[in-house]
FIZAMI-490607 format. One record per residue (C-alpha): y, x, z. Coordinates in steps of 0.25 Angstrom, whole numbers, padded with zeros to 4 digits, always signed. Example, Ala and Ser with C-alpha at 12.3 -4.5 7.8 and 13.67 -1.06 7.14 Angstrom:
2
-0018+0049+0031 -0004+0055+0029 
//
This chain:
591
+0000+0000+0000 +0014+0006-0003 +0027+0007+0007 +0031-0005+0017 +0042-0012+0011 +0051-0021+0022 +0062-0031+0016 +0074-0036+0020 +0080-0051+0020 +0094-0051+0014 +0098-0064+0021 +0112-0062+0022 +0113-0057+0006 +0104-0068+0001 +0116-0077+0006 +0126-0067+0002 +0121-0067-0014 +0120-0081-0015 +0131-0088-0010 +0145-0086-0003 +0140-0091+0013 +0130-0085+0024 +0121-0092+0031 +0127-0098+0048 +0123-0091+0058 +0113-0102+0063 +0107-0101+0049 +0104-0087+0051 +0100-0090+0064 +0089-0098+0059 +0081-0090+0048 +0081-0078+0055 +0069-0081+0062 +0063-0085+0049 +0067-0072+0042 +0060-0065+0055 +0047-0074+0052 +0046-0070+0039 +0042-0058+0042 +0045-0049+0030 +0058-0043+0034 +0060-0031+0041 +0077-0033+0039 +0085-0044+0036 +0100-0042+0031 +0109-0049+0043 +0124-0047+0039 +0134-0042+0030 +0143-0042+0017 +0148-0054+0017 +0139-0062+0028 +0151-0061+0039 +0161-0064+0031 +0156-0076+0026 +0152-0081+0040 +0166-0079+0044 +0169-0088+0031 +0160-0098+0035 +0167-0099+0049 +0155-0093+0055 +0154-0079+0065 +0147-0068+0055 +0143-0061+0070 +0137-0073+0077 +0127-0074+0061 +0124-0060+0061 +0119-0059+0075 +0111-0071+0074 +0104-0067+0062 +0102-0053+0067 +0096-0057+0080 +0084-0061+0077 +0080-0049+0066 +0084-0042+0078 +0074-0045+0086 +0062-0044+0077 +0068-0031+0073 +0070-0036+0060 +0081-0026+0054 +0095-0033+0050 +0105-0027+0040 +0119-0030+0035 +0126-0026+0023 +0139-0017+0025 +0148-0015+0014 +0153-0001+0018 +0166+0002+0018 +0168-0014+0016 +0158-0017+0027 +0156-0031+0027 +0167-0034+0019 +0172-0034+0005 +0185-0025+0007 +0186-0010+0017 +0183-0010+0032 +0190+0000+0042 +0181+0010+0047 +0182+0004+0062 +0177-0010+0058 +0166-0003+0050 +0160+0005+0061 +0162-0009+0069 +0154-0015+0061 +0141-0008+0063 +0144-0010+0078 +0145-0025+0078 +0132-0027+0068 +0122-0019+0076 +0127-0024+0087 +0126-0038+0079 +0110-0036+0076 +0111-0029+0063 +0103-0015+0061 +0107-0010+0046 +0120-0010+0039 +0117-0008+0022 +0131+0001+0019 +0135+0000+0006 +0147+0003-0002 +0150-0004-0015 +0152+0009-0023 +0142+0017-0014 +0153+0026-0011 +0146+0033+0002 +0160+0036+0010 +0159+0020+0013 +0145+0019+0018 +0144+0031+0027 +0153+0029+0036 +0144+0016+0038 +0132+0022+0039 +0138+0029+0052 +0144+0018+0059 +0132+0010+0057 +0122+0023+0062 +0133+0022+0075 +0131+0007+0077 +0117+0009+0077 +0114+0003+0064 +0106+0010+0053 +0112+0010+0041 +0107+0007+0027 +0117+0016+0015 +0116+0008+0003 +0116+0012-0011 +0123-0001-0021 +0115+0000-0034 +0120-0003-0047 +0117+0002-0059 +0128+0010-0069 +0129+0023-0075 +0135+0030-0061 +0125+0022-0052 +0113+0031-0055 +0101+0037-0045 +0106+0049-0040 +0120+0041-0039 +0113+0032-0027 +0103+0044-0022 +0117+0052-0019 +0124+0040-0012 +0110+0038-0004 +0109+0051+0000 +0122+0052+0006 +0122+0037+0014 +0108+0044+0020 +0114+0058+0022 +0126+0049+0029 +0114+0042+0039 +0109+0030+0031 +0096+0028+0036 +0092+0017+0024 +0097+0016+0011 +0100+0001+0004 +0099+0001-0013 +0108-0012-0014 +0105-0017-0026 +0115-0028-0026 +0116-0033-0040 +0102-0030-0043 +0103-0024-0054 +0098-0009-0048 +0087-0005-0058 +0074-0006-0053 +0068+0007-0056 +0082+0014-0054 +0083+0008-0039 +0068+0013-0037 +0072+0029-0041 +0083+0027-0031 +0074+0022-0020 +0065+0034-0024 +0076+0045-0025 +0082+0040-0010 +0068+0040-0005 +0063+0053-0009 +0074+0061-0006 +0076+0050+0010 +0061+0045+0015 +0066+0040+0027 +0078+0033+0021 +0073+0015+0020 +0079+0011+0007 +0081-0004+0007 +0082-0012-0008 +0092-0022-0010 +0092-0029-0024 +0098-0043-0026 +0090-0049-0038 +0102-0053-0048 +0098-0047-0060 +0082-0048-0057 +0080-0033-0056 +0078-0033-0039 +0064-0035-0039 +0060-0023-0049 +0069-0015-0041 +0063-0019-0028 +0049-0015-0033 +0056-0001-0039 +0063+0003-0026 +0048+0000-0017 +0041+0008-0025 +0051+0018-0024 +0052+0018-0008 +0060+0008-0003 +0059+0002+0010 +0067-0011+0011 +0071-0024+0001 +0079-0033+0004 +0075-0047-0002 +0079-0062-0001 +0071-0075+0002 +0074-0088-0005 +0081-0096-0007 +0090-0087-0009 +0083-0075-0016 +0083-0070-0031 +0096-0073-0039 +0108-0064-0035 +0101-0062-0022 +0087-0052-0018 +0073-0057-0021 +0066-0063-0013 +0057-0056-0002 +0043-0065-0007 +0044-0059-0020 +0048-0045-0015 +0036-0046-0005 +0028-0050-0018 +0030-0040-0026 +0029-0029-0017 +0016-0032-0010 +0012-0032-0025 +0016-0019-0026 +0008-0015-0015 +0021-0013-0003 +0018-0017+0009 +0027-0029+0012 +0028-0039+0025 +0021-0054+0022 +0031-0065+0022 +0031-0077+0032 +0032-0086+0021 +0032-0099+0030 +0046-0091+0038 +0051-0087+0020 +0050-0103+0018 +0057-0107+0032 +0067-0096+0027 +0070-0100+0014 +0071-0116+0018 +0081-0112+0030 +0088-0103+0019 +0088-0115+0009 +0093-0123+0020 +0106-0113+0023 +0109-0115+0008 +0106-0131+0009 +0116-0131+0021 +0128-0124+0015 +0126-0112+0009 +0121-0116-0006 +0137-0121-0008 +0139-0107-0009 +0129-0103-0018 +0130-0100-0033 +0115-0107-0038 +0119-0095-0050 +0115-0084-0038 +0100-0089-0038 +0100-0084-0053 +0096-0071-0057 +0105-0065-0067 +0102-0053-0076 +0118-0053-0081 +0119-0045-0067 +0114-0032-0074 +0126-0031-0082 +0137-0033-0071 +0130-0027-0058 +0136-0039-0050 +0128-0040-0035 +0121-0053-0032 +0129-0054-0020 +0141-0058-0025 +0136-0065-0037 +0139-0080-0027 +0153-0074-0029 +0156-0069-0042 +0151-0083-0047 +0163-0091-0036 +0172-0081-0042 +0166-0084-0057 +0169-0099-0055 +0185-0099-0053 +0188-0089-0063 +0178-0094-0073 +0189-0107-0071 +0201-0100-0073 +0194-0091-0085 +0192-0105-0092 +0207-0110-0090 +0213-0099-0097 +0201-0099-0108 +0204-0116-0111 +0220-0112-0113 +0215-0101-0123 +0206-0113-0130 +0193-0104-0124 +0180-0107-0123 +0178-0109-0107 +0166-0100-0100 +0155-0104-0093 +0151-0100-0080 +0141-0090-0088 +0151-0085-0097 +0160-0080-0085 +0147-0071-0078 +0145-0066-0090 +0158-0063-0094 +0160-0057-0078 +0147-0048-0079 +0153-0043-0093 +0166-0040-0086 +0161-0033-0073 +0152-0024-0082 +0164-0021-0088 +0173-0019-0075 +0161-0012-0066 +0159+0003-0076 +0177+0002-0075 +0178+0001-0060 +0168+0013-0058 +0155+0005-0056 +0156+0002-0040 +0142-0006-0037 +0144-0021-0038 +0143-0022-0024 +0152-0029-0012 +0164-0028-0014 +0162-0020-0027 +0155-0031-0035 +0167-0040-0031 +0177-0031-0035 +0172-0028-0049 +0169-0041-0050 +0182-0047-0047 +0188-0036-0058 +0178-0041-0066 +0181-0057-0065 +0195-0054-0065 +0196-0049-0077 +0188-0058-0084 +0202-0067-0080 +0212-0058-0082 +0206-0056-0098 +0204-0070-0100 +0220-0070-0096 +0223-0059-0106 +0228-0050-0095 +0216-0040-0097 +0206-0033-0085 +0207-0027-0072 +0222-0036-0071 +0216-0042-0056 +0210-0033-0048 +0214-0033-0034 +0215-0023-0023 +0199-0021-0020 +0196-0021-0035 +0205-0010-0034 +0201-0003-0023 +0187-0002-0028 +0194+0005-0041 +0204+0014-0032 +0190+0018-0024 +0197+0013-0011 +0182+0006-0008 +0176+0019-0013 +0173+0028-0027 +0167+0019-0038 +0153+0026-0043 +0159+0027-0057 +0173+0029-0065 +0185+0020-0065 +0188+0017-0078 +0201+0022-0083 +0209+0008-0087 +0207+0005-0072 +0212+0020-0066 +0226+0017-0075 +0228+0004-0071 +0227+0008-0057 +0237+0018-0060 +0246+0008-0067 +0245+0000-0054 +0247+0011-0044 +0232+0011-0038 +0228+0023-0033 +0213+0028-0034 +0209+0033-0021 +0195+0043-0017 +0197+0040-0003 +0185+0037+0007 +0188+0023+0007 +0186+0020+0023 +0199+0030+0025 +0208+0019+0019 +0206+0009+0030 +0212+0010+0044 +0203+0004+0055 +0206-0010+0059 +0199-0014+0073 +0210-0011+0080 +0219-0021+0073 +0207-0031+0074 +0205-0030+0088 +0220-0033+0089 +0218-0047+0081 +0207-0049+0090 +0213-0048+0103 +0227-0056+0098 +0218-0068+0093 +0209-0068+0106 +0196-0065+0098 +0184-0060+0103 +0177-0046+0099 +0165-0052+0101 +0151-0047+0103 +0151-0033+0099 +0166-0034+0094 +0159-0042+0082 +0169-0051+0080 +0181-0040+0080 +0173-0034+0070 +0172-0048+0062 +0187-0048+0062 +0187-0034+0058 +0177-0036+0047 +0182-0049+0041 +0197-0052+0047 +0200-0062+0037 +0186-0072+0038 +0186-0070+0054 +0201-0073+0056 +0197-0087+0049 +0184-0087+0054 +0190-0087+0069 +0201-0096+0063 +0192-0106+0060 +0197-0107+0046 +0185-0100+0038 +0177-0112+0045 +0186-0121+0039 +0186-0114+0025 +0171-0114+0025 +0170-0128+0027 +0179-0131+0015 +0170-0123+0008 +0159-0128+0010 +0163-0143+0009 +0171-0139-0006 +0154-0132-0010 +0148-0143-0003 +0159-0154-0014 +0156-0145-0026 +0141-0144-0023 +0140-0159-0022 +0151-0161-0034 +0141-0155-0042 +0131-0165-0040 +0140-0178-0040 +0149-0184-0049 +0165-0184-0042 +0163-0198-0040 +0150-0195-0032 +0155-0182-0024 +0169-0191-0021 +0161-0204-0015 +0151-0194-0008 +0163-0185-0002 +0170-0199+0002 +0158-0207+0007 +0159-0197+0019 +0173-0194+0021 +0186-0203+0024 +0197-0206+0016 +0210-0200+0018 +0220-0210+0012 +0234-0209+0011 +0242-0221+0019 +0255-0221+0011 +0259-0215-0001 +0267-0200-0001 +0265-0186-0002 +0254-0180+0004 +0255-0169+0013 +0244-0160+0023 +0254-0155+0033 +0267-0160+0039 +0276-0150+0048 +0281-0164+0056 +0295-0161+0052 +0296-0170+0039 +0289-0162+0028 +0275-0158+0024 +0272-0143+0028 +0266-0134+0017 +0251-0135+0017 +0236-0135+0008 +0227-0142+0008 +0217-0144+0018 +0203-0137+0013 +0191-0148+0012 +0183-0146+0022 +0193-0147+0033 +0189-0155+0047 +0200-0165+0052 +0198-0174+0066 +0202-0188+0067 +0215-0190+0069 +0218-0177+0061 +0231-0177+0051 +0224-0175+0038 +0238-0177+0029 +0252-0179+0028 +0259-0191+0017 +0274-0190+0017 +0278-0205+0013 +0288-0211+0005 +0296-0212+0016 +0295-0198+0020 +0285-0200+0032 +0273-0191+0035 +0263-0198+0035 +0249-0193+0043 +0237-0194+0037 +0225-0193+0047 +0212-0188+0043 +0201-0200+0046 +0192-0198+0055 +0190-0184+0050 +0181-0173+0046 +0182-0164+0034 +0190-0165+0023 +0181-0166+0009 +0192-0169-0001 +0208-0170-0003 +0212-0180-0014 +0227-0174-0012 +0236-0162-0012 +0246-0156-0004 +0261-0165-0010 +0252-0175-0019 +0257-0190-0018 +0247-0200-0014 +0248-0215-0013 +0243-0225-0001 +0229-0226-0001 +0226-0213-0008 +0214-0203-0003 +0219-0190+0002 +0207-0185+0006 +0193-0187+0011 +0190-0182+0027 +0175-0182+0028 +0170-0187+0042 +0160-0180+0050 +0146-0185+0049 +0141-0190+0062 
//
């Protein structure tokens, strides 16, 4: 029988490629267990990216999740890991050195064991000082190699970069191969090359299945000395997320591995409570296009985490592309022609801006120039006309050196605009921040909390927790959710239908004399500036809901029912109604 091959469960990613929400803390809570009684998985991916940022979003506390759902790996001594953007940590933009070395403090402390470092351009200078803070915390830190595949990206290109993440005290080493479009045999020389020249070193396999090559390449980097694979389970595997771990068991075992047996009893409870998650809330945030495998994904390198993104981003633009073709007497484009003309246009813009990995934040960045451009040509004004300060520090090298050559129309045009390129370690450009946190802490009467998790929160994600402690990010959520919830159920009614179902369960708010309408009044005899409250807002009986200034100059108060929350608004801000007209419907809480 050949080597033992142990796998890992990307939980947290198989929610991250699909869809814009995370599972709640309760969800979490309850598949645990089952995960445990499955009894293939010897880790199980717990936190990072964007999993605290969208708890925050969601109005939930990303601490209270993650210890939750560590805990009981914990205890089984099941291994958890998190993903750690390097110099961007678990953000999209630089973090100072003081909250990055927090940050290894507060999740160890917070159940995790393994922190994956990576860099979106594999610059080194960003991932080791990591690898020490974590090694300090306690933790034991995975260096990571991003694979792509271009003329720069070549095997002794990644052998050199694992080399010095291992010299610098990485005790395993990741190949994330995030848009899966890592060759197979390539990937399985690499794993050979880094195992040959470290035997000790555990190498871990990370491929999402976009493009259809993940499974080849699995095989290839086993039979080539890897340790670890991450998979997926279903519902959610396969598409733009990992395959899933029954097949990857199968083919393995075939080849003769020796791999754990699966609890397929605890795989069916899992994959019904993780349907469930979706049934509940989370499917209004999924594009049914991320199920489907797509070869286009060869051509434009674009990583399945972020496809759920690019395709919300595709939707708005797609409209306005469409305006300006109808003026010009144009044929309008599908849904189809825009990806297509996207992927075109990012091959195009990837070789310019040095090909960085198309990876977090990276992938974003040359995908905004990409989208961006596909505007600004349909408006005649040419490319790279909008690009803003990220895009640009990615250029400049203010997040690191690119692998390969800016091209020259982009170093003039950054001399024409006065940008400056920069080959400075990019971690000496930020001052350290948890002093003037600390201070915002103690003049809003917040709590550290356990293990100063929640300064670091603050520290991490100032903007989500300020609204998360606000209670506005709850708020917004729920706008959200009830506006996904309307389009779902548009989709499957007429406007008739979804007007009589929306109004079946709500309260009419009617207007009792004609005027203007208005949502605030400053009590002084004139409306106060004001938008438009979001749908989804909670109002109490009794509850002003509007303003109408009458005929006669009076402001009129308009109460809001017997509240609930607000599902639609029939008028805007100014508008004229008449006696008898709906403003708006109040849905009530069902008893």
């Amino acid at each position: 029988m050949k080597k033992k091959i142990q796998f890992s469960l990307v939980y947290r990613d198989m929610w991250q490629s699909s869809g814009k929400f995370q599972p709640r803390k309760d969800q979490l809570e309850r598949i645990a267990p089952v995960i445990i009684d499955m009894g293939c998985f010897a880790r199980v991916e717990t936190n990072g990216g964007a999993f605290e940022q969208v708890n925050l979003l969601a109005g939930e506390n990303p601490n209270d999740a993650v210890r939750a759902f560590c805990k009981p790996f914990n205890e089984v001594g099941i291994k958890t890991h998190m993903l750690d953007r390097g110099l961007n940590a678990l953000r999209m933009y630089p973090v100072p050195d003081d909250v990055r070395a927090m940050m290894y403090r507060v999740k160890h402390a917070q159940g995790v064991d393994i922190p994956r470092i990576f860099d979106g351009l594999n610059d080194v200078r960003n991932i080791i000082p990591s690898i020490k803070w974590a090694k300090e915390a306690g933790m034991t830190p995975q260096g990571t190699l991003c694979i792509t595949t271009s003329p720069v990206h070549t095997l002794e290109y990644y052998a050199k970069i694992a080399d010095q993440e291992i010299e610098a005290g990485a005790e395993e080493i990741c190949l994330k191969d995030m848009a899966g479009i890592g060759q197979p045999a390539f990937l399985g020389k690499l794993t050979k090359m880094i195992k040959e020249k470290h035997p000790d070193i555990i190498i871990e396999y990370h491929g999402h299945s976009g493009p259809g090559l993940s499974m080849a390449s699995i095989l290839e980097v086993c039979n080539n000395g890897a340790d670890i694979i991450d998979t997926a389970m279903e519902p959610l595997s396969w598409g733009k997320v990992h395959p899933d771990i029954i097949s990857v068991l199968s083919m393995l075992k075939n080849e003769g591995f020796d791999v754990p047996e699966i609890n397929m009893n605890a795989y069916m409870k899992a994959r019904a409570l993780t349907q469930e998650f979706i049934d509940e809330w989370l499917g209004y945030f999924i594009n049914p296009g991320n199920k489907i495998m797509s070869s286009l994904l060869l051509g434009c390198g674009l990583p399945g985490g972020m496809m759920g993104s690019m395709m919300s981003d595709l939707g708005p633009i797609k409209n306005t592309i469409n305006n300006l073709r109808k003026k010009k007497g144009e044929e309008e484009l599908s849904m189809d022609d825009m990806l297509v003309k996207l992927f075109d246009e990012v091959t195009y813009v990837w070789p310019r801006v040095g090909y960085p990995p198309l990876v977090t934040p990276f992938s974003q960045y040359t995908k905004n120039i990409a989208l961006m451009n596909l505007l600004t040509m349909e408006q005649g004004k040419g490319r790279f006309v909008m690009m803003d300060d990220s895009m640009w520090g990615m250029i400049l090298g203010k997040s690191g050196k690119v692998p390969g050559t800016i091209a020259p129309e982009l170093v003039e045009l950054a001399k024409q605009q006065g940008r400056e390129f920069t080959d400075a370690d990019p971690h000496t450009l930020l001052k350290n921040a948890l002093d003037d946190f600390r201070k915002e802490m103690d003049e809003n009467g917040w709590e550290y909390g356990q293990d100063d998790e929640e300064l670091f929160e603050l520290a991490m994600h100032p903007e989500q927790y300020r609204n998360y402690k606000s209670g506005q990010a709850k708020k917004n959520f729920l706008a959200d959710l009830q506006k996904a919830k309307d389009e779902k159920l548009g989709s499957k009614l007429s406007p008739e239908q979804l007007a009589a179902f929306k109004h079946a369960k709500a309260d009419a708010i009617v207007a009792p004399v004609k005027g203007q309408l208005f949502w605030e009044f400053n009590g002084e005899g004139e409306c106060a500036p004001s938008v438009e409250p979001f749908i989804g807002k909670e109002y109490k009986e009794g509850d002003v809901f509007c303003y109408i200034q009458a005929p006669w100059g009076e402001f009129v108060e308009i109460p809001a029912a017997l509240g609930g929350k607000l599902v639609e608004i029939n008028a805007k801000q100014g508008s004229k109604v008449s006696k008898g007209d709906t403003i708006a419907y109040i849905e009530r809480e069902q008893n």
